[in-house]
mmCIF file of the C-alpha atoms, coordinates in Angstrom:
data_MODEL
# 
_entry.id   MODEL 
# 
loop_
_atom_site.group_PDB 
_atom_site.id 
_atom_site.type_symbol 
_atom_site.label_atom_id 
_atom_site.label_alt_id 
_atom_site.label_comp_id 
_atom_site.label_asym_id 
_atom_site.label_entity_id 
_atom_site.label_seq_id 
_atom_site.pdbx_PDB_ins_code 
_atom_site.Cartn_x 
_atom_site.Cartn_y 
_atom_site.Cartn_z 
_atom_site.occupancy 
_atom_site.B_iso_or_equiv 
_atom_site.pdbx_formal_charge 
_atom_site.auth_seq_id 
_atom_site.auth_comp_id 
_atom_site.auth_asym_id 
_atom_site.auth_atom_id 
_atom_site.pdbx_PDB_model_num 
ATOM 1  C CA . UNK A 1 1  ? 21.712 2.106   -60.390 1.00 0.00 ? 1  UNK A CA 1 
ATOM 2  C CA . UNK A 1 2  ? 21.506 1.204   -57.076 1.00 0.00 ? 2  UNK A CA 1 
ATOM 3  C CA . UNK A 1 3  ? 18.079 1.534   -54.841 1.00 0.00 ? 3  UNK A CA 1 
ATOM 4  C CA . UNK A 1 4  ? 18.898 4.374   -53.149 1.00 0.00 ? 4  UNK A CA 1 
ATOM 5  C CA . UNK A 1 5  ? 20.234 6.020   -56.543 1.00 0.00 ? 5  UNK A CA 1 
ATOM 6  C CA . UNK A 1 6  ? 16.193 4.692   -57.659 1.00 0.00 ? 6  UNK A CA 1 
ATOM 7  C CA . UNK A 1 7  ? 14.509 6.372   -54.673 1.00 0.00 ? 7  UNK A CA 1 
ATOM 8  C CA . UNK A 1 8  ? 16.361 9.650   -55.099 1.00 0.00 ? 8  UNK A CA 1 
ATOM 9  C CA . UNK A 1 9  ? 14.827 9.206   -59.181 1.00 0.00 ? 9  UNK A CA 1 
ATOM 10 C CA . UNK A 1 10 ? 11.860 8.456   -58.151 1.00 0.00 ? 10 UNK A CA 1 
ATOM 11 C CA . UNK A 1 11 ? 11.187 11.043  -55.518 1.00 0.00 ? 11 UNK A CA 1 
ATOM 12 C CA . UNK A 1 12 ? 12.538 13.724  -58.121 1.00 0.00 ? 12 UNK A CA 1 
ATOM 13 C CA . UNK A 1 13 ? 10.543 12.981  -60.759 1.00 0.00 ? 13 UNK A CA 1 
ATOM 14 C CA . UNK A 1 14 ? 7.464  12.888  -58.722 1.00 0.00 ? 14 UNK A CA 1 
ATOM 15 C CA . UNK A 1 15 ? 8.128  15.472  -56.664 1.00 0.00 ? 15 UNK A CA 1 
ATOM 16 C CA . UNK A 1 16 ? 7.993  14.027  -53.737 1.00 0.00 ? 16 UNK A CA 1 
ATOM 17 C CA . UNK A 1 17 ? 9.606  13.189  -50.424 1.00 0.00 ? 17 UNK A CA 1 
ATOM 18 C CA . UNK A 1 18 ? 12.245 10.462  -50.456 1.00 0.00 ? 18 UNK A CA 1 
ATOM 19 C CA . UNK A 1 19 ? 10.801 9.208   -47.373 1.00 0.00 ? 19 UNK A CA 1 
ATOM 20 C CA . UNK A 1 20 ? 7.713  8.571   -49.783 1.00 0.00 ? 20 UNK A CA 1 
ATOM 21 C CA . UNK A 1 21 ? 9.254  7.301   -52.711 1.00 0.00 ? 21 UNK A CA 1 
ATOM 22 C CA . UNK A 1 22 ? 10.864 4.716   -50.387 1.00 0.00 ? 22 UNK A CA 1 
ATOM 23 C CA . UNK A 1 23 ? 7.592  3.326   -49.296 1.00 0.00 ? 23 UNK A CA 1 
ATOM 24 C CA . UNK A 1 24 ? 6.383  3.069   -52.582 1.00 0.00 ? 24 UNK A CA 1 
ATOM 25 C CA . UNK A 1 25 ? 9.333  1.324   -53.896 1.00 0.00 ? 25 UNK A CA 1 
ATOM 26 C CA . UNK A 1 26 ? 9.052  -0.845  -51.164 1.00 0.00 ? 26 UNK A CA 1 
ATOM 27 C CA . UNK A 1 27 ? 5.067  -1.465  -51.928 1.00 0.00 ? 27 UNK A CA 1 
ATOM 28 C CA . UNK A 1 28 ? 5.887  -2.153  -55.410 1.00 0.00 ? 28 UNK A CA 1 
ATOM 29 C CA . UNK A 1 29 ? 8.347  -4.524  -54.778 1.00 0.00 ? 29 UNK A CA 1 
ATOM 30 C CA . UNK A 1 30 ? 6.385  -6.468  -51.888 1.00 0.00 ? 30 UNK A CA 1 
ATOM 31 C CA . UNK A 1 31 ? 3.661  -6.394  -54.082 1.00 0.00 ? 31 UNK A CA 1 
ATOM 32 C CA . UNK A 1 32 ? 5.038  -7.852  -56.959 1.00 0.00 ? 32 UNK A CA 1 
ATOM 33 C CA . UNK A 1 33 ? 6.818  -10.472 -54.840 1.00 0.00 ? 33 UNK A CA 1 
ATOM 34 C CA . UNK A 1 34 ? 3.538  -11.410 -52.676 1.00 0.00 ? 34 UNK A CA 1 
ATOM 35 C CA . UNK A 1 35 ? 1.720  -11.710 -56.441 1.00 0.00 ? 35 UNK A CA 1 
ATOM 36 C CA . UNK A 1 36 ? 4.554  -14.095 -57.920 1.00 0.00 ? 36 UNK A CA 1 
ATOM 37 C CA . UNK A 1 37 ? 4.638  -15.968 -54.534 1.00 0.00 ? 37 UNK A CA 1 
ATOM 38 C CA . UNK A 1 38 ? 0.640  -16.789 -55.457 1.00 0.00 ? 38 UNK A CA 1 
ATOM 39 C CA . UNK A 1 39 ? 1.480  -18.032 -58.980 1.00 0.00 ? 39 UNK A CA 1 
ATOM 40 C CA . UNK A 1 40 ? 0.925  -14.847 -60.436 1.00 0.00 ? 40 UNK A CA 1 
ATOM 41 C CA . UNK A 1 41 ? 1.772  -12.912 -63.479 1.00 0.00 ? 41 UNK A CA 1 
ATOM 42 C CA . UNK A 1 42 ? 2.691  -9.231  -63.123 1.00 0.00 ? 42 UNK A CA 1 
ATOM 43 C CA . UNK A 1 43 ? 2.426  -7.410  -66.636 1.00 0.00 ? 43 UNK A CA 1 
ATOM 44 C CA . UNK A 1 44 ? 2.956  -3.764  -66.901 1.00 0.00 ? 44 UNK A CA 1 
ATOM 45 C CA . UNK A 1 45 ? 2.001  -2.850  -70.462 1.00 0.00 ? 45 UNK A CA 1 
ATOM 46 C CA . UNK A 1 46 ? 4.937  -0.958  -72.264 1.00 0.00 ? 46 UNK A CA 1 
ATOM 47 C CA . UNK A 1 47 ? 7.438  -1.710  -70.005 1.00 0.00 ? 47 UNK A CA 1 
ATOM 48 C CA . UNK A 1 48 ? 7.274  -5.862  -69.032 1.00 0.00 ? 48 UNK A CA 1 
ATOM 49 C CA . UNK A 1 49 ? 5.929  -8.787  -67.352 1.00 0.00 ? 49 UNK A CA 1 
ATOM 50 C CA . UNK A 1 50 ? 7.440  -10.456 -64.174 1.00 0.00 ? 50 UNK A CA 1 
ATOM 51 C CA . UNK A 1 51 ? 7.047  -14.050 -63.849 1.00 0.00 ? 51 UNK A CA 1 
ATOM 52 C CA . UNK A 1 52 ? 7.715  -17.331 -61.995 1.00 0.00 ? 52 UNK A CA 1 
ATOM 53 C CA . UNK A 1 53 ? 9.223  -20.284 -64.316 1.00 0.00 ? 53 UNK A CA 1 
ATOM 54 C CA . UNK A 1 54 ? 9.694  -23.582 -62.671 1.00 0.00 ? 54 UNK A CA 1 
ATOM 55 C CA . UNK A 1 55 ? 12.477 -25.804 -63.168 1.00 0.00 ? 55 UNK A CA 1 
ATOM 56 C CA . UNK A 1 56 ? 13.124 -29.206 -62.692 1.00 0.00 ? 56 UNK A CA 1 
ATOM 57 C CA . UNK A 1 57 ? 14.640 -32.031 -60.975 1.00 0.00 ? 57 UNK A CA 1 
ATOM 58 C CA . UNK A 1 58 ? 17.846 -32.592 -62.569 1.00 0.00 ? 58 UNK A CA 1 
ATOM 59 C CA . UNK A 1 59 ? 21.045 -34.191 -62.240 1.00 0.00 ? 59 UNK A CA 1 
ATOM 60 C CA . UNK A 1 60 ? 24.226 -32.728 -62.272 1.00 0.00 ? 60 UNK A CA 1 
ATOM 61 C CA . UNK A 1 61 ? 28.280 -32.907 -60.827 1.00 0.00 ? 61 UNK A CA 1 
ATOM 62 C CA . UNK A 1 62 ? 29.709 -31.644 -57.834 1.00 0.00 ? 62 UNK A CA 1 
ATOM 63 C CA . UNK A 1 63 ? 32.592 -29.451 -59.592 1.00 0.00 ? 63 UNK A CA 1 
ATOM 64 C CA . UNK A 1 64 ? 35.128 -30.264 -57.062 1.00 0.00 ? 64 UNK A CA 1 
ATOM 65 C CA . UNK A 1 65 ? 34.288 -33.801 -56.574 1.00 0.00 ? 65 UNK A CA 1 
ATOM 66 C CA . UNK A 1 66 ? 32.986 -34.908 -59.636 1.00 0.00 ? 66 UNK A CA 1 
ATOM 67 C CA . UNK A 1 67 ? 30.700 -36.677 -58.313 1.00 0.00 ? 67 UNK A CA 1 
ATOM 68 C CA . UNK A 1 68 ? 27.176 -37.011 -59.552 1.00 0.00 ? 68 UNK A CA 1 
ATOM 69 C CA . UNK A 1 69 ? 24.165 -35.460 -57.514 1.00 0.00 ? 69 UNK A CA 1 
ATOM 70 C CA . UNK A 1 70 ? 20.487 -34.730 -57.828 1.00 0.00 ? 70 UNK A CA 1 
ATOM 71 C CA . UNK A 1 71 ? 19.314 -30.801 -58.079 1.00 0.00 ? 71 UNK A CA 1 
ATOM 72 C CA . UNK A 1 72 ? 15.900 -30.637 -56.813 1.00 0.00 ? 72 UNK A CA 1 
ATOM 73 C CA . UNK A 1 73 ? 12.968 -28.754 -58.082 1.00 0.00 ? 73 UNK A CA 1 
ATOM 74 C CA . UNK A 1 74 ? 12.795 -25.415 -57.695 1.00 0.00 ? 74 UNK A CA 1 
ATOM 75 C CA . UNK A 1 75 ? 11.117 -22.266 -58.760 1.00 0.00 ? 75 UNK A CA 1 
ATOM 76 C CA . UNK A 1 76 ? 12.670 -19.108 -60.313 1.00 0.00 ? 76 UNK A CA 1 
ATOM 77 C CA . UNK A 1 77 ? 11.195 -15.849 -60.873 1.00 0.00 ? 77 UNK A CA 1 
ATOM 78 C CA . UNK A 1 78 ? 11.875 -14.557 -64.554 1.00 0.00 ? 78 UNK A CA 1 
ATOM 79 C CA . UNK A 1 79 ? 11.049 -10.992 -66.063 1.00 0.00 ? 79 UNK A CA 1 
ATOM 80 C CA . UNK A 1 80 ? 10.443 -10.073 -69.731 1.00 0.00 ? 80 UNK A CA 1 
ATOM 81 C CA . UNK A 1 81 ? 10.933 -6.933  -71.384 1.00 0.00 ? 81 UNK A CA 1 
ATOM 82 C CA . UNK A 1 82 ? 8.259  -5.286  -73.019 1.00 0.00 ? 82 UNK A CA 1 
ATOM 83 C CA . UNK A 1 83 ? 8.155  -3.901  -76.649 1.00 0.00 ? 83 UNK A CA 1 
ATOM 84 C CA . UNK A 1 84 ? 8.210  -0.697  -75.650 1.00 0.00 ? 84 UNK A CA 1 
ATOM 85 C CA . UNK A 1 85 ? 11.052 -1.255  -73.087 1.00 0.00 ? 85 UNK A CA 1 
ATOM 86 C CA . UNK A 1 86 ? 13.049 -2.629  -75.614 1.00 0.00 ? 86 UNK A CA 1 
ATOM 87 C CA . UNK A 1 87 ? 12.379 -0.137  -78.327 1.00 0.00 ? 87 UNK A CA 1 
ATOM 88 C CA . UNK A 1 88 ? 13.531 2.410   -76.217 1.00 0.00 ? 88 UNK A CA 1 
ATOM 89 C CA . UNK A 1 89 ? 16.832 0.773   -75.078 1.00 0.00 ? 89 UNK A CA 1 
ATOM 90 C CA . UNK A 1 90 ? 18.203 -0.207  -78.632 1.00 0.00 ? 90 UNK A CA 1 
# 
């Protein structure tokens, strides 16, 4: 499903515009990032809980070199499926 396929959901299930289900889409999803940004967790009973996991400084191989390198630090975010989520998939 791509996010236009998700607007055109969203605005028929709730009946309205897909002008308006586009800015809400778009709310959600700045929301949720501008939360996670802060260090946030963002858990929607039911359904799941979006996350930020950090990982650390590692070392590892260039692949066409071979050569060894350092991988900094970085931060990922990470989302976890919810019981009920998962019920209903399986």
């Amino acid at each position: 499903m791509t996010k236009s396929d998700l607007i055109n959901a969203l605005a028929e299930k709730t009946e309205v515009s897909k002008a308006a289900a586009k800015r809400f889409l778009d709310a959600f999803t700045d929301t949720v990032t501008d939360s996670l940004k802060g260090g946030d967790k963002v858990a929607l009973v039911g359904f799941g809980t979006f996350s930020v996991s950090a990982r650390k400084a590692r070392k590892g191989r260039n692949p066409q070199t071979g050569k060894e390198m350092t991988i900094k630090a970085s931060k990922a975010p990470k989302f976890k499926a919810g019981k009920a989520l998962k019920d209903k998939v399986s």
